[in-house]
C-alpha positions in Angstrom: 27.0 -5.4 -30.1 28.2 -8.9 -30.2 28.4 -10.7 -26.1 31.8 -11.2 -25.0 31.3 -14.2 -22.9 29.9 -17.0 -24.7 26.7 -18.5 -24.7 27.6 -20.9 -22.0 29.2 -18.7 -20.0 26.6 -16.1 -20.3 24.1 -18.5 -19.0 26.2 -19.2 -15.8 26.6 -15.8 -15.2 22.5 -15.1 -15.8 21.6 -18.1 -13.1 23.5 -16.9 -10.7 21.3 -13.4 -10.7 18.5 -13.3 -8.0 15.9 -11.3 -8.2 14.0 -9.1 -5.3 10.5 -10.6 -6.1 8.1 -7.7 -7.1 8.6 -5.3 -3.9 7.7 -2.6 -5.1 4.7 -3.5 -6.4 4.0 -5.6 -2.8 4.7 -2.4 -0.8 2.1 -0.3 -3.4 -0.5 -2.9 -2.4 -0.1 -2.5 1.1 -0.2 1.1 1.1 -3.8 0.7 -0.2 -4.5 -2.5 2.6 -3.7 0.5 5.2 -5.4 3.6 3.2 -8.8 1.5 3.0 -8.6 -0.3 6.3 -7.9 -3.8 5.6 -7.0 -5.8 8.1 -5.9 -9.6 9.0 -3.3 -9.9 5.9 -0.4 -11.6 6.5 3.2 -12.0 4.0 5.2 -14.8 3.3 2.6 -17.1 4.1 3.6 -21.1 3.6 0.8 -21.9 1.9 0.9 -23.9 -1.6 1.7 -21.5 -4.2 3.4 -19.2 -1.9 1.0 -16.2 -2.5 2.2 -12.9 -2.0 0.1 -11.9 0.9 -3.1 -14.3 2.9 -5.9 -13.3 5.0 -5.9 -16.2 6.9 -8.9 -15.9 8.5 -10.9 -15.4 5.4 -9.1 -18.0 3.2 -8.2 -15.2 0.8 -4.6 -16.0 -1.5 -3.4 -12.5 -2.7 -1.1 -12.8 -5.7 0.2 -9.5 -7.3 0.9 -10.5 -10.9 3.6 -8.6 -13.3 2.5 -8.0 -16.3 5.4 -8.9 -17.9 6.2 -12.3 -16.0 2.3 -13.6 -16.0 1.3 -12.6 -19.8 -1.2 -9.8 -19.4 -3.3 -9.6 -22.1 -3.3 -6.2 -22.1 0.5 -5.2 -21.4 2.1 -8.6 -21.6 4.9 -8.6 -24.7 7.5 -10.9 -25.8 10.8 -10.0 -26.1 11.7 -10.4 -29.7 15.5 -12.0 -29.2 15.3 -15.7 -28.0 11.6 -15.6 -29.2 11.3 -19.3 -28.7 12.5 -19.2 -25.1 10.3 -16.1 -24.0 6.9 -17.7 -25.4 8.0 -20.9 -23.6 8.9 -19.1 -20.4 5.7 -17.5 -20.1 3.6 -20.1 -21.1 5.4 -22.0 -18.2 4.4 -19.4 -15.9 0.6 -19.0 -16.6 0.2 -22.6 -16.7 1.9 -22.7 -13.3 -0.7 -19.8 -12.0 -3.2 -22.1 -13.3 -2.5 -24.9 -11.5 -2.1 -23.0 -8.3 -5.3 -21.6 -8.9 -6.8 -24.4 -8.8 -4.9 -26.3 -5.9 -6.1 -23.7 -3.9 -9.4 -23.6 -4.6 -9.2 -27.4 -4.0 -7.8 -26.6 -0.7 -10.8 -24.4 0.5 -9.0 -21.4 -0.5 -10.0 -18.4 -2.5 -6.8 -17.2 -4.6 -7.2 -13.2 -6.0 -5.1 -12.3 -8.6 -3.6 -8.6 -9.3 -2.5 -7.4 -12.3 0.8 -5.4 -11.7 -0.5 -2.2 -13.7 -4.2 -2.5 -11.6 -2.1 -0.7 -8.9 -1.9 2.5 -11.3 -5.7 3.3 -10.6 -6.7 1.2 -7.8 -10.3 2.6 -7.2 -11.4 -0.5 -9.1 -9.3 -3.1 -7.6 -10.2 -1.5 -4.2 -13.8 -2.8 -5.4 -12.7 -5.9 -6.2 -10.7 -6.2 -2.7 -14.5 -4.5 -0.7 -16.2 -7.9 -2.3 -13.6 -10.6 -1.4 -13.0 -9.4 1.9 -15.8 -8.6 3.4 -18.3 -11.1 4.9 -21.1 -11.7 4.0 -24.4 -10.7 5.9 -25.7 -13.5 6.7 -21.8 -14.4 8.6 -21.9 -11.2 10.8 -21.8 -12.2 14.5 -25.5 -11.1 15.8 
C-alpha cells in the first residue's frame, strides 16, 4: 500500500517519534542483579557513553545491546525496504559502540556488553556477570 503523506512529510512525522529506550529488556536485567545478589549498580549514570547501568565502585559500564539496533551476528537482520539506509544506520551504530568501547577503557573503565536475546537464558551471562564483578582474591580486605 502506497504512503499517503509524502516522503518529506513522512520523515517529519517519523522524527518527531521517541522511543522508550530498551525498558524492558533493562528491567529483565535487573531482575537477574537482584535474583543473584548483585549489588552497587547504579542507572542513568553520566558517564561517556551513557551505559545502561555502572557499578561505580568497580568501574564496570553495563550496556544491554538490541539485537536489532547493534547488528547481532546471530539475530541482527536488515530490513529489506530502504536497504541502503538500514546498512548505513547500523553500521553507524556499531561503529559508535566501538568507539565508546574504547573511550572507556581509556578512561579506566571496563565496559560489558549484553546481547538483547542473552537475557532469554541467562545462566551464561550470569557467568559472565560472577567474573566481571567479583574481586579478585588478591583485592579482598584481610
Amino acid at each position: 500500500m502506497a504512503d499517503v503523506f509524502s516522503q518529506e512529510k513522512r520523515s517529519e512525522i517519523m522524527s518527531r517519534v521517541k522511543g522508550h529506550g530498551n525498558r524492558l529488556t533493562e528491567l529483565r536485567l535487573i531482575e537477574l542483579f537482584h535474583s543473584h545478589g548483585f549489588t552497587g549498580w547504579r542507572r542513568n549514570a553520566r558517564i561517556f557513553g551513557r551505559p545502561d547501568f555502572v557499578f561505580p565502585r568497580l568501574r564496570v559500564a553495563v550496556f544491554v545491546d538490541g539485537c536489532f539496533w547493534h547488528g547481532c551476528p546471530t539475530h541482527g537482520s536488515v530490513p529489506t525496504s530502504n536497504r541502503d539506509f538500514w546498512l548505513a544506520k547500523l553500521e553507524r551504530n556499531k561503529q559508535r559502540d566501538r568507539l565508546v568501547t574504547k573511550e572507556l577503557k581509556r578512561r579506566g573503565w571496563k565496559p560489558f556488553r549484553v546481547w538483547q536475546h542473552e537475557l532469554r537464558r541467562p545462566r551464561p551471562l550470569v557467568r559472565r556477570l560472577e567474573r566481571i564483578l567479583t574481586k579478585p582474591q588478591g583485592l579482598q580486605a584481610a
